[in-house]
Each structure stands twice: as C-alpha cells, then as structure tokens.
C-alpha positions as CSV (number, residue, x, y, z in Angstrom):
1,X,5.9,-12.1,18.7
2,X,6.0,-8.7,18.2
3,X,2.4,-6.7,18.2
4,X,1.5,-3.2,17.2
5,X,-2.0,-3.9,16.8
6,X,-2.3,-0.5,19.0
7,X,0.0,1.6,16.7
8,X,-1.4,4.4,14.8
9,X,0.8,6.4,12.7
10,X,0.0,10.1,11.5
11,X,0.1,10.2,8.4
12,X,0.6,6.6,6.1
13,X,1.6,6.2,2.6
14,X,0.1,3.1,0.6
15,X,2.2,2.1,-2.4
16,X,0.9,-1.0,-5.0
17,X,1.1,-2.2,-8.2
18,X,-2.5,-2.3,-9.3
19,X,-6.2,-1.4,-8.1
20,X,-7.6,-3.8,-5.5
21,X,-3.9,-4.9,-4.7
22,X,-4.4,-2.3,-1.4
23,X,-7.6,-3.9,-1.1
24,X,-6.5,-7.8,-0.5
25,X,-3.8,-6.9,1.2
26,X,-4.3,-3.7,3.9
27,X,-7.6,-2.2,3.7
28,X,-8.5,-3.6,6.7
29,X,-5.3,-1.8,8.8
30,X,-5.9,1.3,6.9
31,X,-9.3,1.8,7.7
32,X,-8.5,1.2,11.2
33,X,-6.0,4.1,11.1
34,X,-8.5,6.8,9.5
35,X,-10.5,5.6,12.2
36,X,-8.3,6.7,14.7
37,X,-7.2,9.8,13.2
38,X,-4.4,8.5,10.6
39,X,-4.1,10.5,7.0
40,X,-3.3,8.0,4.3
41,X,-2.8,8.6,0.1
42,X,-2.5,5.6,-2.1
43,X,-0.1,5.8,-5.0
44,X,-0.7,3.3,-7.6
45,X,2.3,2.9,-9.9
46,X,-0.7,1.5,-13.0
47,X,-4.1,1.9,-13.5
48,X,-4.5,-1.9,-14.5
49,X,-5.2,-1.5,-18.0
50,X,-4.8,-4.8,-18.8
51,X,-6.8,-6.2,-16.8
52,X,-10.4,-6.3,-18.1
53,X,-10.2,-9.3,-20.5
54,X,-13.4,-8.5,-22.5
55,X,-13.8,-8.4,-26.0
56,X,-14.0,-5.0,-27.4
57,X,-12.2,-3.5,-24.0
58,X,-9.1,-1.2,-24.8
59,X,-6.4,-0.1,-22.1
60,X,-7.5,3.4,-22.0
61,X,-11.1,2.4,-21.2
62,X,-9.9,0.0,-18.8
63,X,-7.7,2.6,-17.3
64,X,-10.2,4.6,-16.9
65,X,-12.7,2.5,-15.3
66,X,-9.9,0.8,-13.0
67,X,-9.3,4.6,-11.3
68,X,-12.5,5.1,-10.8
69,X,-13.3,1.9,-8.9
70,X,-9.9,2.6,-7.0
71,X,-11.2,5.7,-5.9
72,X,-14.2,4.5,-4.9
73,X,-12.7,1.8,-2.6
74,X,-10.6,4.4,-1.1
75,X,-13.4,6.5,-0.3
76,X,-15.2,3.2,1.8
77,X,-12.2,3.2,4.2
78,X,-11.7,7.1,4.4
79,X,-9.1,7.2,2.0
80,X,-9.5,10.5,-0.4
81,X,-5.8,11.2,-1.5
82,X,-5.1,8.4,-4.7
83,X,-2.2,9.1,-7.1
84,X,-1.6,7.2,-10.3
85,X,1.7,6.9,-11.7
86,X,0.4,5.3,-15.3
87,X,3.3,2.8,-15.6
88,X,2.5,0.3,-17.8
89,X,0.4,-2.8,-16.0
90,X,1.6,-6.1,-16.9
91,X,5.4,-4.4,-17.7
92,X,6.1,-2.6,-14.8
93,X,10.2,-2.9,-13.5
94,X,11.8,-1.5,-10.5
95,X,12.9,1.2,-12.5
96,X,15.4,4.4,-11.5
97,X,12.5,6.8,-12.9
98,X,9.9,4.7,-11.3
99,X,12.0,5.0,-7.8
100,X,12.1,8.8,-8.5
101,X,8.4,9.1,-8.6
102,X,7.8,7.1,-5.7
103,X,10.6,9.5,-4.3
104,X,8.6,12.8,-5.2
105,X,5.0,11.1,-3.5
106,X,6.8,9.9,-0.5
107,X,8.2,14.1,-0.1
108,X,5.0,15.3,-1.0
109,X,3.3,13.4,1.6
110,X,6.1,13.3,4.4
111,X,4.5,10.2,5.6
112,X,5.5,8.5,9.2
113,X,5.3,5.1,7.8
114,X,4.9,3.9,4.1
115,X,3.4,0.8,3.3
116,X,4.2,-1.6,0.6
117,X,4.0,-5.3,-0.7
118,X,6.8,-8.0,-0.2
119,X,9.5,-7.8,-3.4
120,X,10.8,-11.4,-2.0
121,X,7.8,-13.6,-2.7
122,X,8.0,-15.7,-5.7
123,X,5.5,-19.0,-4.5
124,X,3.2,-16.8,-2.8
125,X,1.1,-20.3,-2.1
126,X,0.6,-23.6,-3.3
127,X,-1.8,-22.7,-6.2
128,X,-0.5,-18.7,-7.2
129,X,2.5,-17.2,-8.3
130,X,3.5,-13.6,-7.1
131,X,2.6,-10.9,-9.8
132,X,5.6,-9.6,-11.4
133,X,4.0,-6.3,-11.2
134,X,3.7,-6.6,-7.8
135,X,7.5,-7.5,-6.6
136,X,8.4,-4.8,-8.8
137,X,6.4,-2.3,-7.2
138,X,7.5,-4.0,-3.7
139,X,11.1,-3.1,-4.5
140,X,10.6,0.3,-5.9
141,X,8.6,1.6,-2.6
142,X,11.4,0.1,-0.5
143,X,14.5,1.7,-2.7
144,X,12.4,5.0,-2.4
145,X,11.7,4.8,1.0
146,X,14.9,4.0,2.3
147,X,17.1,5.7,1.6
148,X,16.4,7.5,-1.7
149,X,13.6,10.0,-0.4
150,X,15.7,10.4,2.5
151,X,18.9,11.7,0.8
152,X,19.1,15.5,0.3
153,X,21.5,15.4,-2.5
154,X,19.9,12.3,-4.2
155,X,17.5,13.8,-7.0
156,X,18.1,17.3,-5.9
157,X,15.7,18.7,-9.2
158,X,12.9,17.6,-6.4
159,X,14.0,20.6,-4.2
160,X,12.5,23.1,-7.2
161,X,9.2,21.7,-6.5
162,X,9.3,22.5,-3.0
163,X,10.1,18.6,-2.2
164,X,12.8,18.4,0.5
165,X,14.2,15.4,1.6
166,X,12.0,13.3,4.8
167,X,12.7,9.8,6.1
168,X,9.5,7.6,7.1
169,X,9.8,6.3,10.3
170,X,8.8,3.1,10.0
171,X,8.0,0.8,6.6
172,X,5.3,-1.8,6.5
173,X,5.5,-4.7,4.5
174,X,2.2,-6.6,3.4
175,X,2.1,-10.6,3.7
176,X,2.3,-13.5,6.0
177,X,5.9,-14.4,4.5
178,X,8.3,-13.5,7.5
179,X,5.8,-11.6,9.2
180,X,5.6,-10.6,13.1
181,X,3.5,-8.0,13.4
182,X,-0.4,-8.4,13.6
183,X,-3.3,-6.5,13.3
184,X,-6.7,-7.2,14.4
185,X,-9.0,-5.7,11.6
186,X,-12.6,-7.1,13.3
187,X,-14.0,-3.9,13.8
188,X,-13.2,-2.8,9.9
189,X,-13.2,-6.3,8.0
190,X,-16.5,-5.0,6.5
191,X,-15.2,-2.2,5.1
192,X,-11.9,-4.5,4.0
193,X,-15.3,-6.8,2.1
194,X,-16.9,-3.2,0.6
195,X,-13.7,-1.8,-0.5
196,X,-13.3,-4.9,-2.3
197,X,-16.6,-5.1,-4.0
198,X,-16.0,-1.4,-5.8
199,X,-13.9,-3.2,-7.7
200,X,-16.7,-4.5,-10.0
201,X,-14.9,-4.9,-12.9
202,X,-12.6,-7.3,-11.5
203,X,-14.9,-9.3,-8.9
204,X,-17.9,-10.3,-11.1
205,X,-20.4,-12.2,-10.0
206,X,-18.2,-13.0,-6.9
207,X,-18.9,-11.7,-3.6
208,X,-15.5,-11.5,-1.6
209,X,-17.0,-11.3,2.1
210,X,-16.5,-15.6,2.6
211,X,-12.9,-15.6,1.4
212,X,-11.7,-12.5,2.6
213,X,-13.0,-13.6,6.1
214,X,-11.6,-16.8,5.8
215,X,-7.9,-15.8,4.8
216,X,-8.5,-13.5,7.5
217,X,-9.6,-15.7,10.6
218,X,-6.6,-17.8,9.3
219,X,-3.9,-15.0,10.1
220,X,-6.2,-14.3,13.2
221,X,-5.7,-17.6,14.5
222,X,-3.8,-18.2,18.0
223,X,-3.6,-14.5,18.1
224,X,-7.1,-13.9,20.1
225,X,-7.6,-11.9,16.6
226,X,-11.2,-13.1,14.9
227,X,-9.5,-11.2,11.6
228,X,-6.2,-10.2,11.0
229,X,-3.7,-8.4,8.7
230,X,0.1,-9.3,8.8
231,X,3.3,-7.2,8.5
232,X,7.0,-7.3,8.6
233,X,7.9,-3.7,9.8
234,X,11.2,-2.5,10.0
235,X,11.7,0.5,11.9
236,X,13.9,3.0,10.2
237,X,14.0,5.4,13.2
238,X,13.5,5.5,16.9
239,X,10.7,7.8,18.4
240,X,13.5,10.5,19.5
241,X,15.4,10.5,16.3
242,X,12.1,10.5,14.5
243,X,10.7,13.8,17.0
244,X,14.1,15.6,16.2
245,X,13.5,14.9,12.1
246,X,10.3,16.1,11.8
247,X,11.8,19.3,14.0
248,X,14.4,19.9,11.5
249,X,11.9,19.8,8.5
250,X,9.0,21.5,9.7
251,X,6.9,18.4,10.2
C-alpha cells in the first residue's frame, strides 16, 4: 500500500464542482498542508445556486451566499486564494471552455500538485448516486491538468495574459474508489468538522462532527490512522524532471 501521509507539496490547487464538495472530501489533507507550509487556491467551477431549496430563494441570492460560506470555510483551514468560475450548478459538462478555464487557474497558480474528485464513480455507495456536477468537474480538472495546461501551443491566447504553459507534478484524486494513498488527518479533523459547519446554508440543524468522524475512522481503519482521507495519485513527473521544469519556467 502506497503512503504519502508525510508528503507535502508547495503549492496545491483544489478543483470542485460546488461549495462544501472540498469540504467532504479534502479539507482535512489541505489543512494539514498549510500547516506545514503548503499554499493552496480553490477554484470552484459553480457557486451552487441551486442549492438552497427555500421558498422565495433565487440563484443569484443563493450564489451569493454559497461564496461567502465557501470563503469562510477556506479561511478555517488557511485557505485564502478561492476562484469561482460561475458555470451553471446543476448543468455543469466537461466542457472545452470549461477545460480552458481550469487551464488559465492551473498557469496562474503553477501548482505542484492539483487536486480533484473521481470522474469514474457512478454508485458512489449503496444509498447515493455520484453528482453529475461533480464527475463533470472531475474530468475537466484532469483534461486540464494533464496535458492541456502543460501544452505550450495548446490555447496559446493564454500566453497574452502572461500564462505560460506548467505541468503539475503530481494529481490527487479524492475517494476511496481505487484508492492507495492515505492520509492521516487526526491533528486537523476539527478543522475538516468547522470548515464544514460554515456551510450553514446547506447543514441546518445538523452538526457534521459524528459523521464526518465516523466516515473518517472508517478510511483510518487497519491503517494505525484514527482519521483518514483517501487518494489515487498519479505522478505525472519524477522529482528530477519536475526540479528541471520548474528551472525552465522560473518556478
């Protein structure tokens, strides 16, 4: 079983479909990695503007709300960089334009490792189905990150904004579908629980802290983890390829 519970990355870019999604799934690595010195940026491809079902609410107004919260909860785990694409929740598709925006964030931020969900998973468990929103963000961050914001002459207008072409070094895929890589989020599962709870609009009158530790201590188990989060990583370049890249483009 592969482990990189000790790897830190320098710089990390989070890519989801909708607030709170970074929250379920990675808050808990990605405070871990401010911690120990990591920048990170979220880009959100909505704002989830569908999805405050009360009556009277209209997407704007939900918009608006949602990107506050998000904000908020990226605050709790050190997280002050948060960029929305406004792509429209509930309707979002693995789009060319949508790639190319993920394509500008990823060169703006030059990030070792981007971070996204999994676009396989259909029967994400027994009792939910995977958000379509979701697998189509998935496969958008993974057709930008490789190879798309890696290709000089691939959306060359992105060289007049100053956006030259970088390759993440490694890409870190969220779930426990195919996963082999582990980390152990004790020491920041309480901010994984606050992050959570900024999202007020969407938890309620539920507190998250039982059933965020319990789907935690579950990944955890017969790890010597009390919490964990799980990852498939694939590593797009070794650590002497990656040294020479970052060389060649100023990183």
């Amino acid at each position: 079983m592969l482990n990189h519970s000790f790897y830190v990355p320098e710089s990390a870019l989070v890519i989801a479909a909708h607030p709170d999604d970074i929250e379920f799934g990675c808050a808990g690595t990605v405070a871990r990695w401010v911690k120990a010195g990591a920048k990170v940026a979220y880009v959100l491809c909505t704002s989830g503007d569908v999805g405050i079902a009360e009556p009277g609410m209209t997407r704007q107004k939900a918009a608006e709300i949602r990107e506050v919260e998000s904000r908020d909860a990226a605050r709790v785990v050190g997280v002050e960089d948060v960029v929305f694409l406004h792509e429209p929740d509930g309707m979002l598709q693995a789009t060319l334009e949508l790639r190319k925006k993920l394509v500008r964030e990823i060169r703006r931020f030059r990030p070792e490792v981007v971070m996204c969900n999994d676009p396989t998973v259909l029967f994400a468990s027994e009792d939910y189905l995977n958000h379509p929103d979701h697998r189509a963000a998935g496969l958008a961050a993974l057709d930008a990150a490789w190879p798309a914001a890696g290709q000089p002459n691939l959306f060359e207008e992105l060289e007049a904004e100053g956006l030259k072409a970088h390759k993440p070094r490694r890409v870190y895929v969220t779930g426990r579908q195919q996963s082999g890589v582990y980390v152990n989020i004790e020491e920041t599962i309480d901010l994984k629980v606050n992050a959570l709870r900024a999202h007020k609009s969407q938890m309620g009158d539920w507190d998250p802290e039982e059933r965020i530790k319990q789907w935690a201590a579950e990944v955890g188990k017969g790890k010597e983890m009390p919490f964990a989060e799980a990852f498939r990583v694939i590593n797009l370049e070794d650590d002497e390829t990656w040294a020479k890249l970052k060389q060649n483009n100023g990183g």
